[in-house]
LUMVEXFI-679566 format. One record per residue: residue in one letter; y, x, z of N, C-alpha, C, O, CB in turn. Coordinates in steps of 0.1 Angstrom, whole numbers, plus 5000, padded with zeros to 4 digits. Glycine has a CB too. Layout:
! LUMVEXFI-679566
AYXZYXZYXZYXZYXZ/...
This chain:
! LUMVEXFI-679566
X498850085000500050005000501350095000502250064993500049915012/X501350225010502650295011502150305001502650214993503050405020/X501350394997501550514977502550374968503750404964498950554961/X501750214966502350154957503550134957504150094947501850074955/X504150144969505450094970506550214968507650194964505550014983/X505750354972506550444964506750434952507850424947506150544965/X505450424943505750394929506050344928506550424920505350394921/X506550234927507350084929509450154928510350144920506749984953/X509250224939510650254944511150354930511950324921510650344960/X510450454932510450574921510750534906511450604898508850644921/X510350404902510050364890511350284888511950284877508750294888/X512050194901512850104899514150264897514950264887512949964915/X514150394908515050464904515150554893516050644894515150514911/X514350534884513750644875514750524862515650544853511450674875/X514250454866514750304851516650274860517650224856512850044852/X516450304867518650304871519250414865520250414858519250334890/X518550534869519050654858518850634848519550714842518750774859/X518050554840517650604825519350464820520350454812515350554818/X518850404829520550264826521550334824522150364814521250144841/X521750394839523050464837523050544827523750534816523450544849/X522250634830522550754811522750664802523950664797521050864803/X522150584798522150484786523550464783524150494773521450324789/X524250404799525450304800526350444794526750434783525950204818/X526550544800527450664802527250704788528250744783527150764814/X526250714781526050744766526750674753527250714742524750724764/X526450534761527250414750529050454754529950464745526750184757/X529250474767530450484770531250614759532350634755530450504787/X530450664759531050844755530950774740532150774737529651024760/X530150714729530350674715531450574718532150564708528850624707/X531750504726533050394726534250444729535350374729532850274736/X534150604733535450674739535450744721536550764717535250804759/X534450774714534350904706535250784692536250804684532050984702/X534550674693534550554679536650494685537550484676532550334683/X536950464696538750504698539350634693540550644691539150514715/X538250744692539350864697539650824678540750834672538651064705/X538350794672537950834661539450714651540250754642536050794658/X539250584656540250474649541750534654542750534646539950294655/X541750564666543150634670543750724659544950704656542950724682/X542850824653543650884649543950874630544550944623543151014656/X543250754627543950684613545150634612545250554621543350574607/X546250644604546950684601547150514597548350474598546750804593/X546250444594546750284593546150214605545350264613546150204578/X546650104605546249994617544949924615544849864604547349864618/X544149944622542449884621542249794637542549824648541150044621/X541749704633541549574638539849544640539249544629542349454627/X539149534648538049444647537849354659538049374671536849514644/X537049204648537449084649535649024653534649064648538449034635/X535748924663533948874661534248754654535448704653532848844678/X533248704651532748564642534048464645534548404636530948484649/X534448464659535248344662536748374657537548284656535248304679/X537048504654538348554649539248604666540448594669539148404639/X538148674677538448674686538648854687537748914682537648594693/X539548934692539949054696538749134702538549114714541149034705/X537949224696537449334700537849484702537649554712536649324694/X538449514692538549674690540149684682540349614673537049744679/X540949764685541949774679542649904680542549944691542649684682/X543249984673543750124672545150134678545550014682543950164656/X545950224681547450254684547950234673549050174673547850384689/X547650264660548850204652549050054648550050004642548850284640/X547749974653547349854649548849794659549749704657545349804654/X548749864669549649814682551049844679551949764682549249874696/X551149964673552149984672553249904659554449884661552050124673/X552449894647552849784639553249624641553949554634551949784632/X552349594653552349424658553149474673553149424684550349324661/X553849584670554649614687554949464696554649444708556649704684/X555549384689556649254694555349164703555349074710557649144678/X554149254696553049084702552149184707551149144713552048924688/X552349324705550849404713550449324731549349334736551249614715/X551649264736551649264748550349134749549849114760553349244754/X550049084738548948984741547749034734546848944730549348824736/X547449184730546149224723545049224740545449284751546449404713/X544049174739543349194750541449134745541149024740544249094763/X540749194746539349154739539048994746539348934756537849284745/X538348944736538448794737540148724733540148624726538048754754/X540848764736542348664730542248624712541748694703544048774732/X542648544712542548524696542948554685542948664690542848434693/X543448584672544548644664545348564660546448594658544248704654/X544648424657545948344653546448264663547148174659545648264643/X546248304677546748284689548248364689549448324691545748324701/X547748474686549148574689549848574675550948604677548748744693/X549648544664550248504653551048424658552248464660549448454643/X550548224662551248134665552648284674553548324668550147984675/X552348314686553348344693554248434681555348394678552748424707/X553748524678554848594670555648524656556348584649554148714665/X555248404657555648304644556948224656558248214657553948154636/X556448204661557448134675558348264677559448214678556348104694/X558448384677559848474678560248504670561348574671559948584684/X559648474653560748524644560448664638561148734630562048534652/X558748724644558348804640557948784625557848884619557548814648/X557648634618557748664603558448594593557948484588556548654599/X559548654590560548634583560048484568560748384566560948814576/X558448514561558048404551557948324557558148224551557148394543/X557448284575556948174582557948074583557547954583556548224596/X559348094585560748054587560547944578560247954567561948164585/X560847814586560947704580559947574576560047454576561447744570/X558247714574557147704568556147734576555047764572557247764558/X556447724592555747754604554147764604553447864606556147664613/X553847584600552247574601551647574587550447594586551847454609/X552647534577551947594566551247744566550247784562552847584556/X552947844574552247954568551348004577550948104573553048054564/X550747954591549847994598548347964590547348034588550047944611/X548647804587547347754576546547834570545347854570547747684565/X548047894562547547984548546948144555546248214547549248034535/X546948184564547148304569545448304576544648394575548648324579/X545248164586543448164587542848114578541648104581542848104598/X543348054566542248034552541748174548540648204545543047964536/X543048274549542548404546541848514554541448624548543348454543/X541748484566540748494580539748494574538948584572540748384593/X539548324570537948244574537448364559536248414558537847974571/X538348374550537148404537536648534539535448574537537848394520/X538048644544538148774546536948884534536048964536537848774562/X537848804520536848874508537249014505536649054495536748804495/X538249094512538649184509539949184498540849274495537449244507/X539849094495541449054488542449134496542449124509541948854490/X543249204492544749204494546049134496546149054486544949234487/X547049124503547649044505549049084512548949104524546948964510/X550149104509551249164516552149044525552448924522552349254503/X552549124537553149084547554749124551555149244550552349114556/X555049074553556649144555556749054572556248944575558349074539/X557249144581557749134591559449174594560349204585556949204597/X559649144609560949114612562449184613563649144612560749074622/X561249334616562149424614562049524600562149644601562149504626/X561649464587562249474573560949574569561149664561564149544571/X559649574575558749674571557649584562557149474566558049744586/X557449624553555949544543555149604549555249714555555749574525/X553449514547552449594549551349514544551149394546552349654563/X550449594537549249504532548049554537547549664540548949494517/X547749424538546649364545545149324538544949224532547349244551/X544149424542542749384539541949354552542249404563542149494531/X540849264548540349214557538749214550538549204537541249084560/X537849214558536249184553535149154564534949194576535649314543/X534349074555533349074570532549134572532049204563532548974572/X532049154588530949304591529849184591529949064588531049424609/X528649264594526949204590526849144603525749094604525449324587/X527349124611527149034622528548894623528648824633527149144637/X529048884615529648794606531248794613531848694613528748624607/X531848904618532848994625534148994615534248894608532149154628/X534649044614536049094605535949204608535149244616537649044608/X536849294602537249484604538949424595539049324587535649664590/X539649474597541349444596541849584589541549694595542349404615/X542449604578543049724576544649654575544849534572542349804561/X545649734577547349724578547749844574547349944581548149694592/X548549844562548849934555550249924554550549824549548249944545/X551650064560552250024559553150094547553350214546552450014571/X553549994536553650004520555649994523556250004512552449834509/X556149984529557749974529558450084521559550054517558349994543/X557850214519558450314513558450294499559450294491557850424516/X556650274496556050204484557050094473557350104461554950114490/X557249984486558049844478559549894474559949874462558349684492/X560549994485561350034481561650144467562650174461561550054490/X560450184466560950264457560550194443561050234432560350404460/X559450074445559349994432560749954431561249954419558249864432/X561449924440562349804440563649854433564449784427562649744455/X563850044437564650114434564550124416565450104407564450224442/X563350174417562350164399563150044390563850054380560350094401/X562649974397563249804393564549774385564649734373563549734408/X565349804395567249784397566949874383567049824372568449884415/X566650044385566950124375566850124364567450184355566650194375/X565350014360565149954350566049854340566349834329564349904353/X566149824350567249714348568649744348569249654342567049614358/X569649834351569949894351570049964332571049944325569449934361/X569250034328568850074322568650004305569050044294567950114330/X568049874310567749784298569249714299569349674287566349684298/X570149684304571649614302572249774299572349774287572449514319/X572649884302572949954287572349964278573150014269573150054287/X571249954272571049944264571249824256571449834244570149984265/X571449724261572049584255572949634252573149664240572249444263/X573949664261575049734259575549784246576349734238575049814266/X574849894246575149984235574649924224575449914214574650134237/X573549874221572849804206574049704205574449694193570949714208/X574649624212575649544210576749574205577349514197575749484219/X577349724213578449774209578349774192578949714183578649914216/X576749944192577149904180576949824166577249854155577249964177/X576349694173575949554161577849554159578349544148574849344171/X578549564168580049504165580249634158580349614146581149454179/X580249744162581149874151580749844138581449844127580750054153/X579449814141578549834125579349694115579649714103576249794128/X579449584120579649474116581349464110581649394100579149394127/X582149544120583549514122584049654112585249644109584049514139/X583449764108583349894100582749844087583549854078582350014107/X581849794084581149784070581449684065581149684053579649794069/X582249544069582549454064583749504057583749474045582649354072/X584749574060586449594055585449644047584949564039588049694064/X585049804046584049924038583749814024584249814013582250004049/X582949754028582149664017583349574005582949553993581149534027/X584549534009585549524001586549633992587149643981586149454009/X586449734005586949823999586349853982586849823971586749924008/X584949953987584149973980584249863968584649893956583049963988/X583849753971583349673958584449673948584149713936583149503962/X585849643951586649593949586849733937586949733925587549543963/X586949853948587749973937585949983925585950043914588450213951/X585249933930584049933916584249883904584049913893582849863918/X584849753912585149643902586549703892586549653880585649503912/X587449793897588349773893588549893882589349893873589149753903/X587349993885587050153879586550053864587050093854585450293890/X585749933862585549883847586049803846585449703840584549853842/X587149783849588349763837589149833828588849953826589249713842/X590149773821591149873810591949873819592349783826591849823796/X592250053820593050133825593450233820592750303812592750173834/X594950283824595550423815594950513824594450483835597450453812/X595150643816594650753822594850733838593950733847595250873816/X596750713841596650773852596350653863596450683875597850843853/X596150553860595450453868594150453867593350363872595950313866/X593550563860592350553861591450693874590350703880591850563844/X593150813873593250903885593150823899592350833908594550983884/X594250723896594450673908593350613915593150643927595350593908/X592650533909591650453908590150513914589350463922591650423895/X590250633907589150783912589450813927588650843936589550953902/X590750803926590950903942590650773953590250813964592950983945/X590750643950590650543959589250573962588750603973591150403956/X588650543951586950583949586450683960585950643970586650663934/X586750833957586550913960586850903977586050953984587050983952/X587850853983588350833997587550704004587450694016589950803997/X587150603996585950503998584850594000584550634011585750413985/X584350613992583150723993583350774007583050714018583350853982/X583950904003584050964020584050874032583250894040585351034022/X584550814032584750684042583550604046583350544056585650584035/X582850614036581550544037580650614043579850554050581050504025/X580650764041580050884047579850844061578950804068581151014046/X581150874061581850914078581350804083580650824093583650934082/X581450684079581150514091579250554092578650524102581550274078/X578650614078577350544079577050644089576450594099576250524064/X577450814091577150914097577250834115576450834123578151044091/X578150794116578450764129577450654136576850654147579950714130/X577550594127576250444130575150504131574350474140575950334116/X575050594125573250634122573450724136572550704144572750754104/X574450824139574550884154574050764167573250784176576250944158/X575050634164574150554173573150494171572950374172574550464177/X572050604165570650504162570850344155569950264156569850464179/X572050334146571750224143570750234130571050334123572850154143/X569550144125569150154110569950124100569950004096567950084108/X570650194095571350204083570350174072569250224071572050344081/X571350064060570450084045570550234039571350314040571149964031/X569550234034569750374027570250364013570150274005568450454026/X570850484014571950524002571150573992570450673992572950644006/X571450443979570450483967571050613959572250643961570250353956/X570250693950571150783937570650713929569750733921570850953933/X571650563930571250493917572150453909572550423920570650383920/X572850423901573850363892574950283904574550213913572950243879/X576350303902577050193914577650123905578250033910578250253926/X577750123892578350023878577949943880576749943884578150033863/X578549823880578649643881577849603861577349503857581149563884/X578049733852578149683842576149703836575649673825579549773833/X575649753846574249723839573049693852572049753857573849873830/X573449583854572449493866570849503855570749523843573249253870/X570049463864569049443859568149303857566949273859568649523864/X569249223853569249073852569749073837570449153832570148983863/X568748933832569448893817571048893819571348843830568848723812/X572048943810573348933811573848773810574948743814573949023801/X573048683805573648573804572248443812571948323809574148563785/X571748533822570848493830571148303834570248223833570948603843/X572248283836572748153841572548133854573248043860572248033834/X571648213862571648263876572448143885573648153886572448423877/X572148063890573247983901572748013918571747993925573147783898/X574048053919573548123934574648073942575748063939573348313935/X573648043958574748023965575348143974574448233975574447913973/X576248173979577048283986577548223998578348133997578348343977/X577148254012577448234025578248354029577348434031576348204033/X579548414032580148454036581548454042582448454033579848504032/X582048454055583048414060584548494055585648444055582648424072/X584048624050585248724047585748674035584848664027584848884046/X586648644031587448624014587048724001586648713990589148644016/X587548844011586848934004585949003996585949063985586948964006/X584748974006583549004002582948853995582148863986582749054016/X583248783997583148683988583448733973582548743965584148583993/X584848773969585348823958584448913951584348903939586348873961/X583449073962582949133957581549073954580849133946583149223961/X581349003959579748963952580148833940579348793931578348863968/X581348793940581448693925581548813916580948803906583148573923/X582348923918582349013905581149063902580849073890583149123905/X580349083910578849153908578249063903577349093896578049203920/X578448943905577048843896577848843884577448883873576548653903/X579348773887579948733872579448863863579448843851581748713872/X579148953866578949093854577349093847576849163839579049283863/X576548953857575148963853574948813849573848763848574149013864/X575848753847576248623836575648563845575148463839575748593819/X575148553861575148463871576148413871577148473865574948503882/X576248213880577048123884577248143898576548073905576547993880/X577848203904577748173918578848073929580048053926577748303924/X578348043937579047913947579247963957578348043961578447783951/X580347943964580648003978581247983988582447963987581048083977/X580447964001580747874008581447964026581148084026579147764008/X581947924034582348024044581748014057582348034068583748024045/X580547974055579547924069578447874069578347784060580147834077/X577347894078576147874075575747734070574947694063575547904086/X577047654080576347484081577347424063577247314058577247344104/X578147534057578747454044577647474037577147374031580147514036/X577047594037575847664029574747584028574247554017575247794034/X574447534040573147444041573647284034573147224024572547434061/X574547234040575247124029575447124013575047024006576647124032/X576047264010575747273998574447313992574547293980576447333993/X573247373996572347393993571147213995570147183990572047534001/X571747164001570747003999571946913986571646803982570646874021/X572846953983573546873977573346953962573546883952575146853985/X572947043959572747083945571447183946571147243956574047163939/X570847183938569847333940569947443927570047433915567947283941/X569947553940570147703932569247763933568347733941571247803935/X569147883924568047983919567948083934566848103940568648093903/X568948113939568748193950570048183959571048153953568448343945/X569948203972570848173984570948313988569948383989570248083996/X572848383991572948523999573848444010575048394010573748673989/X572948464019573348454033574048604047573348674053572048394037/X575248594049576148664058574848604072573948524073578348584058/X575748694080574548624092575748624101575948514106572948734100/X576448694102577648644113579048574108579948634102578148784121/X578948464113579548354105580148264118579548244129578448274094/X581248204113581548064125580747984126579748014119582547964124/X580747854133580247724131578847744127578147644130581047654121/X578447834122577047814123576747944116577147974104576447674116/X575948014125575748154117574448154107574048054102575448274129/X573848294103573448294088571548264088570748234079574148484080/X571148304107569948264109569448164112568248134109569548304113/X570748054121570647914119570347854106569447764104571847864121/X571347924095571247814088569847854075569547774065572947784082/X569347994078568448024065567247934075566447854069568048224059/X567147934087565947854099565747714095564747654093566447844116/X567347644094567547474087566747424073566147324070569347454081/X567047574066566747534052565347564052564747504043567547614041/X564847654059563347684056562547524063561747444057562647864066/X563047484079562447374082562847264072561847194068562647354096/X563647234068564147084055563147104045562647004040565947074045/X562647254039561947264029560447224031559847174023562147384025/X559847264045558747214050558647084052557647024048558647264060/X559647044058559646864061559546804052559046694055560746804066/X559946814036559846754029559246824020559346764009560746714028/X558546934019557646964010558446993996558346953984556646854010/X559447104001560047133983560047263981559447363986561647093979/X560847263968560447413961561347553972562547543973561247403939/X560847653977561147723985562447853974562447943965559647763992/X563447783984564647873975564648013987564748013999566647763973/X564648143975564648273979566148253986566948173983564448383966/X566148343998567148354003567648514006566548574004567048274015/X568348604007568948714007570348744014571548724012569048733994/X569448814027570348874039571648964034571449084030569248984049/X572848924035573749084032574849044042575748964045574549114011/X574149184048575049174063575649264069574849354066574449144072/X576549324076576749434079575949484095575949594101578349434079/X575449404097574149434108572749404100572049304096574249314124/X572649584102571249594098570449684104569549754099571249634085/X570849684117569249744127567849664122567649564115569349704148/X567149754130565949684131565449554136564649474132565449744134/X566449564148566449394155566949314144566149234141567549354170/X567749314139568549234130567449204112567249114105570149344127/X567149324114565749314098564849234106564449124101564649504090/X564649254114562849184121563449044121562648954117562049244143/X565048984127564948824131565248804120565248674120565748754142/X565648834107565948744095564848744088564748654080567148794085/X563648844090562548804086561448714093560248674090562148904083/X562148704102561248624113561648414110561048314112561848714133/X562948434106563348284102562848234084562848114080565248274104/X562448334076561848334066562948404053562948364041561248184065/X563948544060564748604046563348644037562148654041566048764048/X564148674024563148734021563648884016562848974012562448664012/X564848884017565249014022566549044029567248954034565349094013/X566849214029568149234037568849324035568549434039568149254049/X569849304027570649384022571949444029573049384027570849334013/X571949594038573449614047574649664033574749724022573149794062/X575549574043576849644037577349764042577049794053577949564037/X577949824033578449744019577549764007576749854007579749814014/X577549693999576749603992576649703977577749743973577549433991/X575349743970575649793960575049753949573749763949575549903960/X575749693939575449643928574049653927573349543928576149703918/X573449803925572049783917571049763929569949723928571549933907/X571649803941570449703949570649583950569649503949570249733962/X571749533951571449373949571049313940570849193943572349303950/X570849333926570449333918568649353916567849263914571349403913/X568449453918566849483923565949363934564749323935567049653932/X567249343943566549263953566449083947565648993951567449283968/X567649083938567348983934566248903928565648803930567948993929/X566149023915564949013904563449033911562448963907565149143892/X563549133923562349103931562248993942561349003950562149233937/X562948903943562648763948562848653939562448533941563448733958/X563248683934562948553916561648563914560948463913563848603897/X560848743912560048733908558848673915557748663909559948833904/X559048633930558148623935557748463939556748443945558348703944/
């Protein structure tokens, strides 16, 4: 009886030490698994099945500072949420209290590892992953992204920033280009027009030298445009005589002419009148489209910057009336003094079928003609 009850005793103290070591062992991996979350660099959270407080880091605490004072194992999370929604701890909650708590344990309950950003009170972002452990737990990651968002945000502005000069400048120079090649384009035409006529010698000097200072002139505008990246027409080595178009001379050609300037008006009547074309001429998109349903012509040259109705309005009118009613599709022909690429792409995009920059030269307009007749 003594021996058994020694062994009895021996066995009950033998299995207390093996507890304790056990307990002191688990203790030393629960001091090693803190030292270990302590020293990450983001906020880590773990959560049991009920969404209740197990395990949490110093930076976890130090991010939720305003509400750490209620982190304690067993307390809830969206316990201390509600409280920190109640001080103003989250700036989206404002107004949207229990919606946004709603939304915030829908994303608890799924915790698919989705992403999701947070902004708090004192102006810090931070995103937030969440997933479930195999005993059906959460693990919480908080990432604090504030440097991140600011410097997108900086990115952002600069972008933007960035794309309004550039509006800027493409705008400036749609206007230089427009407000330079329109005068140019009368010039030009005008002293073409005027080199084949009868002239004495010395009006025919004079006549040269206007030429010659047109020319130059034309140089200098296209050189500068082209410095602002604008797409300039290119400069043919082709014939600039009005007197040999490449149209029948007594073609009968009836064309309408949309341009607001007087002038340039003038120079495209001399250029057809020299190719036994009829032309009509109207000083705005919406006369053009009026006269183009009230008579029909062989081909339409449409200005694009115009009053009352500019030149893509109104080639857009005539292409939809032609659809709506199923008629014969009249060629139309861009001559404009905006001729970037933005400007080529939207007149082709309303249905030109071409684009001719000013100032305007006989044998390409002529070329572009015969190649949209022909087509």
């Amino acid at each position: 009886m003594v021996w058994d009850g020694l062994r009895s005793w021996a066995t009950r103290l033998l299995g207390g030490k093996a507890i304790a070591a056990a307990r002191a062992e688990a203790q030393i991996a629960q001091d090693r698994l803190r030292d270990a979350i302590d020293a990450l660099p983001e906020g880590i959270v773990f959560l049991d099945a009920e969404g209740r407080y197990i395990l949490w880091n110093k930076r976890y605490s130090e991010i939720y500072h305003r509400t750490a004072d209620l982190f304690e194992p067993g307390a809830r999370l969206i316990d201390t949420l509600r409280v920190g929604v109640e001080r103003g701890d989250y700036p989206d909650a404002i107004g949207r209290e229990e919606e946004w708590l709603a939304e915030r344990v829908a994303k608890l309950l799924t915790a698919t590892g989705e992403r999701h950003e947070q902004r708090t009170a004192n102006g810090r972002w931070l995103m937030i992953e969440e997933r479930r452990t195999s005993d059906g737990g959460v693990i919480g990651l908080r990432v604090d992204i504030t440097d991140m968002k600011r410097q997108a945000e900086a990115l952002e502005q600069a972008l933007a920033h960035a794309e309004a000069a550039h509006r800027a400048k493409t705008e400036f120079l749609s206007d230089m280009s427009h407000e330079l090649r329109t005068p140019l384009n009368g010039v030009v035409g005008l002293t073409r027009a005027l080199q084949d006529t009868a002239l004495d010698p010395r009006q025919q000097a004079l006549v040269a030298d206007i030429r010659a200072s047109a020319d130059a002139l034309e140089v200098l505008v296209m050189g500068l445009l082209d410095y602002g990246h604008v797409d300039l027409a290119p400069d043919r080595d082709a014939p600039d005589q009005i007197a040999h178009p490449p149209l029948h001379p007594d073609s009968g050609l009836k064309v309408l002419v949309a341009d607001d300037n007087p002038t340039n008006r003038k120079v495209i009547e001399l250029m057809l009148a020299a190719a036994g074309a009829r032309p009509t001429t109207v000083e705005n998109g919406l006369q053009a489209v009026e006269a183009w349903r009230a008579s029909s012509f062989d081909v339409v040259l449409m200005d694009l910057r115009m009053p009352v109705m500019d030149g893509l309005a109104a080639i857009r009118t005539i292409r939809e009336a032609e659809a709506a009613g199923d008629l014969h599709r009249t060629p139309v022909i861009v001559l404009s003094a905006n001729s970037s690429p933005e400007d080529r792409r939207a007149t082709a995009d309303v249905g030109a079928d071409g684009h001719i920059g000013k100032p305007i030269r006989a044998d390409e307009l002529f070329h572009s003609l015969a190649a949209a007749l022909e087509s």
